[in-house]
KENUMAR-618299 format. One line per 2 residues: number of its first residue (from 1); their letters; for each residue x, y, z of C-alpha. Coordinates in pm, whole numbers, plus 32768, in hexadecimal, padded with zeros to 4 digits. Example, Ala and Ser with C-alpha at 12.3 -4.5 7.8 and 13.67 -1.06 7.14 Angstrom:
<drendos>
1> AS> 84CE 7E3E 830C  8557 7F96 82CA $
</drendos>
This chain:
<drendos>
1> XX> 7130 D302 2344  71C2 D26C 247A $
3> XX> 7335 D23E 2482  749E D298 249A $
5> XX> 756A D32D 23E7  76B6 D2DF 23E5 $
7> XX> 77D2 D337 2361  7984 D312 234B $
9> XX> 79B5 D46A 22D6  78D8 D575 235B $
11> XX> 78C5 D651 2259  77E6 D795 2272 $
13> XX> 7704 D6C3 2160  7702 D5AD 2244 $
15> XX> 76AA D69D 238C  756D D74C 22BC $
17> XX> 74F7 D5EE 2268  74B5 D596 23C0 $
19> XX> 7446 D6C9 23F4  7326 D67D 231F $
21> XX> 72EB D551 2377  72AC D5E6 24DD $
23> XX> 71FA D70B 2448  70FA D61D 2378 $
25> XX> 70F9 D50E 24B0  7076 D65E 256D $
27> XX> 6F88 D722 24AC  6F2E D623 235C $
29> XX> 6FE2 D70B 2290  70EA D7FE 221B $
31> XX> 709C D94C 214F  710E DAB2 20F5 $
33> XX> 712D DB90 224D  7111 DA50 231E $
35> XX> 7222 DA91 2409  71B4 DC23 241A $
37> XX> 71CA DCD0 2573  72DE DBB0 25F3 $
39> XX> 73DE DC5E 26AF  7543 DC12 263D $
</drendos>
């Protein structure tokens, strides 16, 4: 799913959406306890 995503607003909705997009670009996919063990 290469892309951008782009937005006017930038909402929190809008800032976990291309956070998925990188997450799924990354790894193929995005489940339960994906982000586990990432440091704030």
């Amino acid at each position: 799913m290469p892309g951008w995503h782009v937005s006017k607003s930038g909402t929190r909705f809008e800032a976990v959406q291309a956070l998925d997009m990188a997450v799924r670009a990354q790894f193929g996919h995005l489940s339960k306890d994906t982000a586990r063990g990432v440091a704030p």
